[in-house]
SELO-488066 format. One record per residue (C-alpha): x, y, z. Coordinates in steps of 0.05 Angstrom, whole numbers, padded with zeros to 5 digits, always signed. Each point is the difference from the previous one (the first is absolute). Layout:
<guvexs>
XYZ ...
</guvexs>
This chain:
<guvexs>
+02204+03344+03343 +00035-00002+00064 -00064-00044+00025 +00028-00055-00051 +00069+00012+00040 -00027-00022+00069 -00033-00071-00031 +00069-00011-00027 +00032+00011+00068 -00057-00041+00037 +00015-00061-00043 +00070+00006+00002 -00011+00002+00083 -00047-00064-00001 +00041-00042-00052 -00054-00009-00050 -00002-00008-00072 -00032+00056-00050 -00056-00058-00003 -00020-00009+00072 +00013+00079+00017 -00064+00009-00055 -00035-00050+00029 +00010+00018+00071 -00025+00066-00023 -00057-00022-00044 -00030-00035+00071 +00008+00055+00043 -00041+00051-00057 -00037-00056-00010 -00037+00006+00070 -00007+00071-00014 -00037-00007-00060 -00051-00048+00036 -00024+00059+00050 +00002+00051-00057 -00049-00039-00049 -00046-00016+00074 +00005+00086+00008 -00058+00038-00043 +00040+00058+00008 +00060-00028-00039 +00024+00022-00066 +00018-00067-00023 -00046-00057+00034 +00027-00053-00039 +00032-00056+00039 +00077-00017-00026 +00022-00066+00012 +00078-00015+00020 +00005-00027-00068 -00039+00062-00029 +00053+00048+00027 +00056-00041-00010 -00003-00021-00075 +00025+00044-00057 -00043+00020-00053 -00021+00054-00051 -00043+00033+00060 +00041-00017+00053 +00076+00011-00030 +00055+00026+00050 -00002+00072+00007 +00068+00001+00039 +00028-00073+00009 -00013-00039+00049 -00072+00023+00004 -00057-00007-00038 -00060+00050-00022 -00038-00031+00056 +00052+00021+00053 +00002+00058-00012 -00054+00065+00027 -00044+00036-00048 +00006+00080+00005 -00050+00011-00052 -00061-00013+00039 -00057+00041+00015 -00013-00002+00070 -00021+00042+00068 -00008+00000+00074 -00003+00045+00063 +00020-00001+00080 -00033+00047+00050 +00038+00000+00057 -00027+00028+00071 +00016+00001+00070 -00031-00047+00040 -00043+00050+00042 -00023+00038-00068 -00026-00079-00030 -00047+00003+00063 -00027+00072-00006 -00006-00026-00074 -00039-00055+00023 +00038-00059-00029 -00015-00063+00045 +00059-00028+00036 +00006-00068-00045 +00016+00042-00062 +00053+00042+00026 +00069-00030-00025 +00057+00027+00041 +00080+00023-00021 +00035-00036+00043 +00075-00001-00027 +00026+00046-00067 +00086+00001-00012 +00042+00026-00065 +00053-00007-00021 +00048-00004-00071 +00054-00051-00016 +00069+00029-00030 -00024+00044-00057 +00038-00030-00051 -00018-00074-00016 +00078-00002-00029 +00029+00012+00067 -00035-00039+00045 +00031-00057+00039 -00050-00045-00020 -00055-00013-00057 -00025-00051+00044 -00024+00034+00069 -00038+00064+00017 +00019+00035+00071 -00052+00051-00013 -00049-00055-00004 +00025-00032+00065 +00002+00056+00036 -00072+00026-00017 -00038-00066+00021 +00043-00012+00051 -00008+00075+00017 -00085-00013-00012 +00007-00056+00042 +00025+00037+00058 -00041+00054+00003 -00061-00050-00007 +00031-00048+00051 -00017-00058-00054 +00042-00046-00032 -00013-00036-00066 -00050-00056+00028 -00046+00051+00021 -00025+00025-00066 -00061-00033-00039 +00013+00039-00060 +00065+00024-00044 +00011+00044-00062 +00075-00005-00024 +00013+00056-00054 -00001-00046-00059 +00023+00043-00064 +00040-00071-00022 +00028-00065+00037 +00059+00022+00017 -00028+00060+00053 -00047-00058+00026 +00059-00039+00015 +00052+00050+00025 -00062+00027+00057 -00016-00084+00013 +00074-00007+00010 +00007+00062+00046 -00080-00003+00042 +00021-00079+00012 -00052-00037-00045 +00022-00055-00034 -00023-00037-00050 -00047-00049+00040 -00035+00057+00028 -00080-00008-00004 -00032+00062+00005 -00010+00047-00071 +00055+00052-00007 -00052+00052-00038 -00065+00025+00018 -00020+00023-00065 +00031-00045-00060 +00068+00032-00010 +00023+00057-00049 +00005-00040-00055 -00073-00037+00005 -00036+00049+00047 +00037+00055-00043 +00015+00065+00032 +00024+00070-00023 +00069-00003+00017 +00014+00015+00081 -00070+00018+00004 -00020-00070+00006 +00012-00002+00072 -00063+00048+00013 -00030-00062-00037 +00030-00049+00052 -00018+00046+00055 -00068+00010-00017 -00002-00078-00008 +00027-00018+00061 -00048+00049+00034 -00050-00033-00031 +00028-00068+00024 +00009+00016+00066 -00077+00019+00005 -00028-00057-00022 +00042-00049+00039 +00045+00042+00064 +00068-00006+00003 +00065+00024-00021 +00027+00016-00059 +00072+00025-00023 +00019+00037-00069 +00061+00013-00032 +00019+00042-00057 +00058+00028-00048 +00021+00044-00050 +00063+00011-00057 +00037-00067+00000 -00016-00033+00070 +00034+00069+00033 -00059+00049+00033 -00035-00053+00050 -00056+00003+00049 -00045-00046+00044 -00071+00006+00038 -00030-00037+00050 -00081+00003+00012 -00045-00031+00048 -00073-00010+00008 +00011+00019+00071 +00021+00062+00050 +00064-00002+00017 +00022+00015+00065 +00052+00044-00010 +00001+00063-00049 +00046-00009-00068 +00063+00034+00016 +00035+00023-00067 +00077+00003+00021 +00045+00029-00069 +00052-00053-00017 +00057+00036-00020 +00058-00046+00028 -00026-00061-00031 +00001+00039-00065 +00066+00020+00013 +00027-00061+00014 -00038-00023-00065 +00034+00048-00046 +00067-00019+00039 -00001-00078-00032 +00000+00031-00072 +00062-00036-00037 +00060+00053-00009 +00032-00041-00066 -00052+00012-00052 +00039+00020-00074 -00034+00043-00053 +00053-00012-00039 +00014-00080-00001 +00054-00031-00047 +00030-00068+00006 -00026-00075+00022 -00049-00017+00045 -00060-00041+00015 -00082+00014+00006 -00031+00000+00057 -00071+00014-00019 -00038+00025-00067 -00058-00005-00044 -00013+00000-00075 -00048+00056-00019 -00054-00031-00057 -00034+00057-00033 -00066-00009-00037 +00028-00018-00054 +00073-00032+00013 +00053-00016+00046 +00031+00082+00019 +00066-00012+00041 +00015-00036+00065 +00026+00041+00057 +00051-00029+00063 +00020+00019+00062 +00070-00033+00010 +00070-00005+00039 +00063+00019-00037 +00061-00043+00029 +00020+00066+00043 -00062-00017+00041 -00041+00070-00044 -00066-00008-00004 -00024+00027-00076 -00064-00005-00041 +00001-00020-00082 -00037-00003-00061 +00008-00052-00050 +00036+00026-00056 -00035+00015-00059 +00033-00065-00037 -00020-00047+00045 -00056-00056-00004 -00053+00007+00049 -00035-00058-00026 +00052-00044+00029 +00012+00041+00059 -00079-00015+00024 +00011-00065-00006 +00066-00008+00044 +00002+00014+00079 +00052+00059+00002 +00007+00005+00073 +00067-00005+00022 +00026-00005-00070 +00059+00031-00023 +00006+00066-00044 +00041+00050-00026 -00017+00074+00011 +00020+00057-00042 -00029+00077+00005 -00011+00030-00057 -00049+00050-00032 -00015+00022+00075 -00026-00072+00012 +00020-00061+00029 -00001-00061-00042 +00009-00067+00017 +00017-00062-00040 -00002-00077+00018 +00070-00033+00006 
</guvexs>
């Protein structure tokens, strides 16, 4: 759910209609989709076209508006994969010729603010700044020298938050996945990034280079990044604990967050949740005229129907708390 708040955001950031957000989107998976139906270890090797992904229909309704079935990852999926990992000297007793040794050469962590309500922003990601930037360092790299990416891609909007905060835009050539993508390559939840490990490895094999990796977990909050090369590096990985960027992380969270939100305000960022079925309730994140940041539901009364087909950002409501809930309602 909060997934469907970051798109939101992003649009609202890049001054783009519902319509061109989708699209926008649709390309980006699109690409995706091409190197999961060219992978034989994929779970879905169909190819999805921008228009494919983009246009509604019975199989590909929104799950949680703005995106589609086909932007969103598969968790039912019945897949495997395994890493051995070795010291260098150990690979040589072992036998294991020099060209098939892939090296670590850069690993950081790190965790946004915990709570997606009080961050700062639903549009950036220090924790993924800081852990390429961190990978970078310890590699001595920068972002030209890699031949091969895999950007944790459970839905757009965590493709687009890491592009925003690595430096790629939207010209950039090279493939941002190795493997297809979560929700074309498929992948059992956080798991898939032994997937796009063992891919990259595999990669990096056939055709030397380097190759970075990023991953997440919960709603864009745990983070981490990996850097491998297809040669030695000269200096040993030295894994340094990062406990004042952390700190200074959790330090940003916003201090005005309500539970309890009554009074007028306006939306800063929601989605409408479509069940199987029907239209469920829409949800906001919003700013009361004290400056209070509050989530809503949509009252129980009110027509969803017409509330998919408007653009609610920066529209004006009327909270009320009620029933241990906040509700909004259109004014």
């Amino acid at each position: 759910m909060f997934i469907l708040f970051f798109a939101q955001a992003i649009r609202k950031e890049q001054k783009k209609t519902a319509d061109e957000h989708l699209r926008d989107c649709a390309r980006l998976f699109s690409k995706f989709s091409k190197i999961a139906a060219d992978n034989p270890y994929s779970w879905f090797q169909t190819y999805r076209s921008p228009e494919d992904i983009s246009e509604v229909s019975q199989s590909n309704r929104y799950v949680g508006y703005p995106y589609t079935k086909y932007l969103n990852s598969v968790i039912r999926v019945n897949m495997g994969s395994s890493l051995v990992l070795t010291s260098y000297g150990y690979a040589k007793q072992l036998g294991i010729p020099e060209n098939k040794c892939i090296f670590l050469t850069g690993l950081s962590i790190a965790n946004d603010v915990w709570n997606v309500s009080e961050r700062p922003s639903l549009t950036n990601s220090p924790a993924i700044k800081f852990c390429v930037s961190n990978v970078f360092n310890q590699s001595n790299t920068n972002l030209d020298d890699y031949k091969y990416f895999d950007i944790y891609s459970c839905f757009p909007s965590a493709v687009q938050v890491a592009m925003k905060e690595i430096g790629i835009n939207d010209d950039f050539k090279k493939p941002l996945t190795v493997t297809g993508g979560l929700p074309y390559f498929g992948g059992p939840g956080n798991s898939y990034t032994i997937m796009s490990t063992s891919e990259m490895v595999r990669k990096l094999r056939s055709d030397p280079g380097k190759g970075l990796l990023t991953a997440n977990s919960w709603f864009l909050t745990k983070h981490a990044a990996m850097t491998l090369a297809s040669s030695k590096p000269k200096e040993r990985l030295s894994l340094e604990k990062s406990k004042s960027i952390q700190n200074e992380i959790n330090s940003k969270k916003i201090k005005n967050l309500v539970e309890q939100a009554n009074g007028k305000g306006k939306i800063d960022t929601y989605t409408v949740i479509n069940g199987r079925k029907k239209l469920e309730c829409a949800i906001i994140i919003g700013t009361l005229e004290n400056g209070s940041r509050f989530l809503a539901n949509s009252s129980d009364d009110q027509d969803l129907a017409s509330i998919l087909d408007k653009d609610l950002l920066d529209l004006p409501v009327k909270v009320e708390h009620k029933k241990n809930k906040n509700y909004f309602k259109l004014i």
